[in-house]
C-alpha positions as CSV (number, residue, x, y, z in Angstrom):
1,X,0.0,0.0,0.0
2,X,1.3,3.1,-0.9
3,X,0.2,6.3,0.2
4,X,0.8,9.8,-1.5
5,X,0.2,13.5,-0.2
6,X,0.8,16.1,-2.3
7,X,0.0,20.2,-0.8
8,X,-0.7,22.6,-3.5
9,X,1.5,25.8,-2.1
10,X,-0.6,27.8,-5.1
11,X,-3.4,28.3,-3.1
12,X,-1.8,27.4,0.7
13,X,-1.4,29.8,3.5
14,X,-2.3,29.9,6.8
15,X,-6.1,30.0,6.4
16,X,-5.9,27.3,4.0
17,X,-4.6,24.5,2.9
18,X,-5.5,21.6,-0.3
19,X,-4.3,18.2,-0.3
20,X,-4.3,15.6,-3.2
21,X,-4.3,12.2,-1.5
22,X,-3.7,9.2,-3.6
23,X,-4.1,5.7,-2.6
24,X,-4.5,2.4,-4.1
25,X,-5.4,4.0,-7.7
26,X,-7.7,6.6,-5.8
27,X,-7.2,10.5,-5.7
28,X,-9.2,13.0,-3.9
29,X,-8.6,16.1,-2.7
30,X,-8.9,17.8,0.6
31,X,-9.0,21.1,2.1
32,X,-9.3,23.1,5.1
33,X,-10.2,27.1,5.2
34,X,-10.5,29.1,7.4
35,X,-12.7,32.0,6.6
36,X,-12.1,35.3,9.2
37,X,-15.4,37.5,9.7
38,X,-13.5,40.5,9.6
39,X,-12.0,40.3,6.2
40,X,-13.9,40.1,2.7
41,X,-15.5,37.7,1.7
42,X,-14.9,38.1,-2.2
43,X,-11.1,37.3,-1.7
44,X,-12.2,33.5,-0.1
45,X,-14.9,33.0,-2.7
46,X,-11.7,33.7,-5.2
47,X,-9.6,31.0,-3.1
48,X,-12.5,28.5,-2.9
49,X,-13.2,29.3,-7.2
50,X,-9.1,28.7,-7.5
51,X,-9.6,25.4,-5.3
52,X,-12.5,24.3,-7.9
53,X,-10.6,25.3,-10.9
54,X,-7.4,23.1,-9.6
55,X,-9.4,19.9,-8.9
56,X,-12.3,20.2,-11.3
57,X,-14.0,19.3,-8.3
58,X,-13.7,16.0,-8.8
59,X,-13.0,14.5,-5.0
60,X,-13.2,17.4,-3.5
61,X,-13.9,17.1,0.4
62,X,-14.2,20.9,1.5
63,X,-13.7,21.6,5.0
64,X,-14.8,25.5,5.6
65,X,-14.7,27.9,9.1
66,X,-16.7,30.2,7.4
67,X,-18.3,32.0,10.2
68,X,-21.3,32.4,8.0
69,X,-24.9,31.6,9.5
70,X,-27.4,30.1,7.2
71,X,-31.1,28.5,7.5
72,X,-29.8,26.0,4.7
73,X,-27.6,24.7,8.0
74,X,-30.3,25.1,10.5
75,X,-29.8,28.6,11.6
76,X,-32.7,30.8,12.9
77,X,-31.9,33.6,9.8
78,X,-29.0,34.1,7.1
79,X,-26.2,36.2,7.2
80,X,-24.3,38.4,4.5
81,X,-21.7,35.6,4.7
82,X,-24.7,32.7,4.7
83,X,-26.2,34.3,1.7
84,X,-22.5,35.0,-0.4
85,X,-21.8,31.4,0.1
């Protein structure tokens, strides 16, 4: 079994970071992003579009701090951020 984890530095930092994980003829992608509530929004929307763009969104597990409050999630009423995402 061989196991292979590649970052992608193109759209790391430290609010985010994307992983391709390969094993056993599988690849997938994973990300984590943290989304601060005090900074714009468009700029992550442009990360999360780049993260799309990379993988095709093909095996894409998205892992998102986005501080955004939505009744999709089971929130009483939506935020800016809710409604942007």
């Amino acid at each position: 079994m061989k196991l292979t984890l590649i970052a992608f530095t193109q759209v790391s930092n430290e609010d985010v970071i994307l992983t391709e994980i390969r094993y056993e003829g599988l690849t997938f992608y994973g990300t984590s992003l943290y989304l601060p509530i005090d900074r714009d929004i468009e700029r992550d929307l442009e990360t999360i579009d780049d993260i799309l763009q990379l993988t095709k969104g093909e095996g894409l597990i998205l892992a998102i701090d986005s501080n955004a409050r939505s009744t999709l999630w089971s929130y009483m009423c939506t935020n800016t951020w809710g409604r942007a995402l």
